[in-house]
N, C-alpha and C positions, 0 to 999 in steps of 0.2 A: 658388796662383799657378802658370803655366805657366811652366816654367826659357824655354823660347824667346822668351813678351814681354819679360822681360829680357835678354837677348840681341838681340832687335830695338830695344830702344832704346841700348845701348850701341853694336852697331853703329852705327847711325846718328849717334850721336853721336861714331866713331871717328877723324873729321877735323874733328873743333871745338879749334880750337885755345885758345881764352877756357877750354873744359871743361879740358884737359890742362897748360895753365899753371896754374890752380888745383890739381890735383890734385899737381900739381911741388913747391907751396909746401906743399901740406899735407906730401906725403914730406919736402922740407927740417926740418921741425920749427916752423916761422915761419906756416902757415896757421892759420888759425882758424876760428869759426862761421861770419865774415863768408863766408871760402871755400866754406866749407858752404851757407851760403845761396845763394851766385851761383851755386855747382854742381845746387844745388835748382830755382831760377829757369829755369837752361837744361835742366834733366832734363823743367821742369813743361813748358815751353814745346817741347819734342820729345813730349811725352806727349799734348799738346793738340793740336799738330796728327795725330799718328796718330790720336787716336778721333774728331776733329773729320769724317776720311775714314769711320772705321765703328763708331761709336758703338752701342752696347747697353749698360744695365746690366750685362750680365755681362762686357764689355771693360772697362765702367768699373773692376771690381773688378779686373781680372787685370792691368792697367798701371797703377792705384793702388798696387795688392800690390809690382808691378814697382820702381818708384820708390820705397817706403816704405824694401824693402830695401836699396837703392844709396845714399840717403838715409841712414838708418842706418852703414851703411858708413863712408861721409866723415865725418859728423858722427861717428864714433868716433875715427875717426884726429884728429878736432880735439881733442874731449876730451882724448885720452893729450897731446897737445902741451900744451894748457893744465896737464894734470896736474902733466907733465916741468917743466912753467918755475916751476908752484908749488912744485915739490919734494914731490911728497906721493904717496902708494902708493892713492890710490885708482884701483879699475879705472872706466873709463867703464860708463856704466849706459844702457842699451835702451830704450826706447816700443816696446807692441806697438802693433800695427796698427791702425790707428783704425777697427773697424768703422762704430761708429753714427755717425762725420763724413762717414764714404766713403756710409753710406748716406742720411741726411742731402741729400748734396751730388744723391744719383742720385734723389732725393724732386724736390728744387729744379728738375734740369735734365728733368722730364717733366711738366713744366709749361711746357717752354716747346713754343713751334712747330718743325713740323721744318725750317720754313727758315732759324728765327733760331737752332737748336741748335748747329750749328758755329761761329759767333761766340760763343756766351754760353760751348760747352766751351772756346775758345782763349783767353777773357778768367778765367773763373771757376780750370783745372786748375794755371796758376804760380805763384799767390798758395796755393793748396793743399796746394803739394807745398811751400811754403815753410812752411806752418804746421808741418809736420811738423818741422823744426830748430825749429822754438820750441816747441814741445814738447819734445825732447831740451834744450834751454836749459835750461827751467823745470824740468827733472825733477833734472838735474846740480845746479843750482845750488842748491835746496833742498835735497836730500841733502847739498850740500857743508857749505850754510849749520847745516843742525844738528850737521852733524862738526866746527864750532868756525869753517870758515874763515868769510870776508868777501867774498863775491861783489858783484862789479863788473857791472851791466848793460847794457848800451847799445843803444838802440835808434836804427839810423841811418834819417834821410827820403832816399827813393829820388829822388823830384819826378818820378816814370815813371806816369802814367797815362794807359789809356784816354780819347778822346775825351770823350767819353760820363759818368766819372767824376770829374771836375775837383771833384764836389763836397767832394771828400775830404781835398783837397789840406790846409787850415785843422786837419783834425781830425790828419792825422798830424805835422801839423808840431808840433802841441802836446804829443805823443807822446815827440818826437824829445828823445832828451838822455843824458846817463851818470848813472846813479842806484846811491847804495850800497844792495845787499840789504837788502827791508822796508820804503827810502824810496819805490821805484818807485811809478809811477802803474796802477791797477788794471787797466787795460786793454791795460800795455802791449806784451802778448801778443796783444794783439789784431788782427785783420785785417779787413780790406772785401775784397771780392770785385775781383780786379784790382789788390790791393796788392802792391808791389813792395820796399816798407820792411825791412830786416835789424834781427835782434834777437839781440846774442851777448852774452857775457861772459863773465869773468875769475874765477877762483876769489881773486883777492886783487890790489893792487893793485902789488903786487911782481912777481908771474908777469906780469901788464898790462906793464911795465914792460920786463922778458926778453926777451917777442915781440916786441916793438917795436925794445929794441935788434938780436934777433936778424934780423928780417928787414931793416934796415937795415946786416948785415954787422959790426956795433961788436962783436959779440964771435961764437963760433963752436956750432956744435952741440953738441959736447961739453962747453961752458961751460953749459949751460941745461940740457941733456936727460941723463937718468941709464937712460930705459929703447929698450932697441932693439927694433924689430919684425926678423921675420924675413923678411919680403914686403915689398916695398912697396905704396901702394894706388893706384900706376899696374897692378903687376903683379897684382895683386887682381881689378882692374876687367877690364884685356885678358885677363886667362885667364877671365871671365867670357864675353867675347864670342868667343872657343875652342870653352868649352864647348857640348858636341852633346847 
């Protein structure tokens, strides 16, 4: 990955204000995957339209890479919060990089025509970049789930599609719901190209519990969170787009 396409998408996304209230809540201690997700959503949807303008396989890769990182990122700061409210010393856990999705994805879109390519990249890259949080999901909450806890999952319906894609609408709704670890439904990791649906969870249904009262103000930071970061990951993100 080139340090500078990550840097052109942060800049760009420097006066989003939806990106920088999300990222507030994750630093409060009260964000979660959902944050994760919606910050996924807008990263994919800044990502789509820059290669929708100059799309190559090898762009593909280098603003996939881009976003997987920044991606990564948030979804850690959400883990240590979920952690914090569980009470529990595990450190957040990584996905690398999803080669054979990303290449997969660059298989798909060279099959299409080059006029229809820049709709199918603005439709196919936000539901993409949001698989990537469901994958950190899946990967936390398994590890958690054989460390004893009892992960909480929830998969929320977006009801945001494509024109074009309506047909989806029936399958995700029946997706949609809070399931304890083991009961979920097999798929419910699952995406259509153009989905917009979140999929987080709770290492127990006591930490569920914390964030909820936590970001409703009923009790305070220090009541919930026992580990401190040294940066925050507003300050994370902006010394990223700094960096030369």
């Amino acid at each position: 990955m080139e340090e500078n396409v990550l840097q052109l998408i942060v800049s760009a996304l420097d006066d989003s204000p939806d990106l920088w209230e999300r990222v507030r809540k994750l630093d409060k201690g009260s964000g979660t995957y959902s944050e994760a997700s919606e910050i996924a959503e807008i990263v994919g949807d800044e990502v789509a339209k820059q290669l929708a303008e100059i799309y190559t396989p090898e762009q593909l890769d280098a603003y996939v890479r881009a976003a997987h990182e920044l991606v990564s990122m948030v979804s850690e700061v959400a883990q240590q919060n979920l952690n914090d409210a569980a009470r529990v010393g595990i450190k957040p856990l990584k996905t690398k990089y999803p080669k054979a999705k990303v290449r997969t994805l660059a298989e798909e879109l060279s099959l299409i025509s080059e006029d229809a390519l820049p709709e199918e990249v603005k439709n196919a890259l936000p539901s993409f970049v949001m698989g990537m949080v469901d994958d950190i999901v899946k990967y936390n909450a398994d590890f958690q789930a054989k460390a004893g806890l009892k992960p909480v999952i929830v998969r929320t319906w977006s009801g945001s599609y494509p024109s074009h894609d309506t047909k989806h609408t029936d399958w995700c709704q029946e997706l949609a719901g809070t399931y304890e670890y083991g009961h979920e439904p097999n798929r419910v990791y699952a995406r259509h190209k153009g989905c917009r649906c979140k999929v987080e969870y709770f290492p127990d249904k006591r930490a569920k519990g914390r964030i909820t009262a936590l970001s409703k103000g009923e009790i305070d930071r220090s009541g919930v969170l026992w580990n401190t970061r040294s940066d925050t990951l507003e300050a994370r993100i902006r010394k990223l787009n700094r960096s030369k």
